[in-house]
C-alpha positions in Angstrom: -8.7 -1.6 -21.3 -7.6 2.0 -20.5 -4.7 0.9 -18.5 -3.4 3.2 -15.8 0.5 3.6 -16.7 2.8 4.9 -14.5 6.1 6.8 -15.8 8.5 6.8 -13.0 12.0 8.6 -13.7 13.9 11.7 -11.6 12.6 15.1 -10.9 16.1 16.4 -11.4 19.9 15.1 -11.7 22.0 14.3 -14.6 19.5 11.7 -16.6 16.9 14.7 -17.1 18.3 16.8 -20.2 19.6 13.5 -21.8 16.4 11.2 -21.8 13.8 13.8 -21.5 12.9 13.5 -25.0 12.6 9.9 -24.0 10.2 10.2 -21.4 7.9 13.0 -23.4 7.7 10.2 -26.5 6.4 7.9 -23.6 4.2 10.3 -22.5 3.1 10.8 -25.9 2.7 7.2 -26.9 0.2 6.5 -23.9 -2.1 9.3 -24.7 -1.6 8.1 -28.0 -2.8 4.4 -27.5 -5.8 5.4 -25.4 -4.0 5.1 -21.8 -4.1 7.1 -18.4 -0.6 8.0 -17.7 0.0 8.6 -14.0 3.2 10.7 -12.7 3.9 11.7 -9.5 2.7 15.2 -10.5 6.3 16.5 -10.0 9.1 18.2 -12.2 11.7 16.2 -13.9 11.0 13.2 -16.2 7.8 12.8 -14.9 6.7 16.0 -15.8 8.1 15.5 -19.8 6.1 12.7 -19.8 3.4 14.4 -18.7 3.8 17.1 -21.4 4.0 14.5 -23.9 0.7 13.2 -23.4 -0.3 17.0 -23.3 0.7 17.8 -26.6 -1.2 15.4 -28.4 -4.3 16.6 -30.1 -7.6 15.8 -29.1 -6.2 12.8 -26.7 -7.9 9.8 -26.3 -5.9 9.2 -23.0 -5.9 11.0 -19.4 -2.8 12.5 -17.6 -3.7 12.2 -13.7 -0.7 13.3 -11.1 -0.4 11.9 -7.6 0.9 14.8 -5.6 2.7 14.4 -2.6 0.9 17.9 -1.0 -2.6 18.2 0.6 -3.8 21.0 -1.6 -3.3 22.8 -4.7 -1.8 25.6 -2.9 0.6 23.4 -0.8 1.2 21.7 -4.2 2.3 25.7 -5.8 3.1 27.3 -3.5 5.2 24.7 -0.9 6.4 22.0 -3.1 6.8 23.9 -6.2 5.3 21.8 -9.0 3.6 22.1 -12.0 -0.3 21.9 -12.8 -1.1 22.4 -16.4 -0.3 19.7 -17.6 -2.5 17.2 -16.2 -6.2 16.3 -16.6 -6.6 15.8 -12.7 -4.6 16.5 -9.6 -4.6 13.7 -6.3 -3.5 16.2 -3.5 -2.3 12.7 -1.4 -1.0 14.5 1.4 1.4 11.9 2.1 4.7 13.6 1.4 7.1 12.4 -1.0 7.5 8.8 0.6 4.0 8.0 1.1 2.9 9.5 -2.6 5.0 7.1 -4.3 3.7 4.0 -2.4 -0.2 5.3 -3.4 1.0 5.9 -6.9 2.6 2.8 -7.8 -0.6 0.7 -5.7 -2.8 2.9 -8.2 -0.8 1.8 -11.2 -1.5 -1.5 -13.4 2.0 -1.1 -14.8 4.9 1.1 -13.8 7.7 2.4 -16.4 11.1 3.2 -15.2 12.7 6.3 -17.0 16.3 7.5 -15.8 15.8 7.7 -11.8 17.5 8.1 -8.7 16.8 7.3 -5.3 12.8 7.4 -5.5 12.8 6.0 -9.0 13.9 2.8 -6.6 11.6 3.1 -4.5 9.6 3.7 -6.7 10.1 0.3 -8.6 10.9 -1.9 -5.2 7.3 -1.1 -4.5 6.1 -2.3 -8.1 8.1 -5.4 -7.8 6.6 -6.6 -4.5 3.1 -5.4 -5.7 3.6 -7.3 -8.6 2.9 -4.8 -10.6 4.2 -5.2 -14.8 7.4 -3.2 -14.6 9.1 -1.9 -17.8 12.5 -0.3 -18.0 13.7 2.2 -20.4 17.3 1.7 -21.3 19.8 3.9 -22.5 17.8 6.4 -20.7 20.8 6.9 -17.9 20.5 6.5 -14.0 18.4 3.8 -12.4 17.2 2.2 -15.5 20.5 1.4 -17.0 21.5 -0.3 -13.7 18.6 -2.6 -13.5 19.3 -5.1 -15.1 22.7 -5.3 -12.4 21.0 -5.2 -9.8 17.9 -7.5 -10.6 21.8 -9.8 -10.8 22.2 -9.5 -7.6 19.5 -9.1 -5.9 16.6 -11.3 -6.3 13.4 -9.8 -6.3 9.9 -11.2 -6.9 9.0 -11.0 -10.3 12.6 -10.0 -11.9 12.0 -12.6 -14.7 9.2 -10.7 -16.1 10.6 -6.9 -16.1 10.3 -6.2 -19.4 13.5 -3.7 -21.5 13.9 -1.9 -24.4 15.8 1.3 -25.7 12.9 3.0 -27.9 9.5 4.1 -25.5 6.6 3.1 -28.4 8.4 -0.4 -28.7 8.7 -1.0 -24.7 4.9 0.5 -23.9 3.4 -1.9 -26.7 5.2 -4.6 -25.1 4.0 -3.6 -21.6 0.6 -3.3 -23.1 1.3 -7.2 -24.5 1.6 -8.1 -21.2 -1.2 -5.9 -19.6 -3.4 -7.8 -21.5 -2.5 -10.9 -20.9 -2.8 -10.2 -17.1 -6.3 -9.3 -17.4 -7.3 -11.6 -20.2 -10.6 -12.3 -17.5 -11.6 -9.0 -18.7 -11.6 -9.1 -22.3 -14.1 -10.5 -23.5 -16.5 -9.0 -20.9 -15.8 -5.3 -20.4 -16.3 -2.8 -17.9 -19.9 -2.2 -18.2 -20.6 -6.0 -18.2 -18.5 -6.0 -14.7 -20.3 -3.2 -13.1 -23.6 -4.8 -14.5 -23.0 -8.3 -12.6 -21.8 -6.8 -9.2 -24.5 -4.2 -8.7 -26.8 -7.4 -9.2 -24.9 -9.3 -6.5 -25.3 -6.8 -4.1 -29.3 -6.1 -4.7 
């Protein structure tokens, strides 16, 4: 299953010099293992991530970024953000706020690196879409307080959030549990899928 993988983590702040090494091993590790890895097409941790996947020769995965501009000039020129790194570009149009709704709802997991304030929203959104949510710790900001707030404040699906400290270990496990989630699909495959529901509607 090439899984679409989300990397969420801040565009800028004090958790970007210390755990951007983190987030391009991520990055790396999903190209790596076959994955899509989906950012919100922005600066940041994101954007390590992004290069991670990048810098991996002849990748069997697909960097996609959501962008939260209507075009690629809006994108350049207005919101200042970078394009070479990615395989494919969705000019949303929906401004910072909406992009990160449409990029979490197009994720089948979502990975927390660092963070600030849209990191959270970032992961509220995964939680209450019940999306598989994995959290990088050690890797400063949102992600080391977590596990406090998920404490505090209960949230659907907090038992299942899934932590470690070292990216390969924590995307294998998120994988684990990608896989069970869509066991239906295993034994089938795409093709098969698409096969059976062209049929049901002729």
């Amino acid at each position: 299953m090439k899984y679409q993988i989300c990397v969420s983590g801040a565009a800028a702040g004090d958790t970007v010099h210390p755990a951007h090494q983190l987030a391009f091993d991520l990055g790396k590790a999903i190209a790596q293992r076959g994955k899509t890895l989906i950012t919100g097409a922005t600066v940041g941790l994101p954007w390590y991530a992004a290069q991670g996947a990048f810098s991996v020769e002849g990748k069997r995965g697909v960097s996609i970024g959501f962008s939260p501009a209507s075009s690629f000039r809006e994108h350049v020129a207005v919101y200042k953000l970078p394009t070479v790194e990615f395989d494919y570009i969705n000019f949303t149009g929906m401004a910072y706020v909406g992009r990160d709704v449409h990029l979490v709802r197009s994720s089948d997991a979502v990975i927390t690196v660092g963070g600030r304030m849209g990191s959270l929203h970032e992961f509220s959104t995964a939680l209450e879409s019940r999306k598989v949510c994995g959290v990088l710790l050690g890797s400063g900001g949102l992600a080391d307080y977590i596990p406090t707030l998920i404490e505090n404040i209960d949230a659907p699906g907090a038992k299942d959030i899934i932590y470690d400290t070292d990216p390969e270990r924590l995307l294998d496990k998120v994988i684990i549990a990608l896989d069970k989630k869509y066991i239906d699909f295993a034994h089938t495959g795409d093709d098969r899928h698409i096969s059976e529901n062209r049929a049901g509607r002729g």
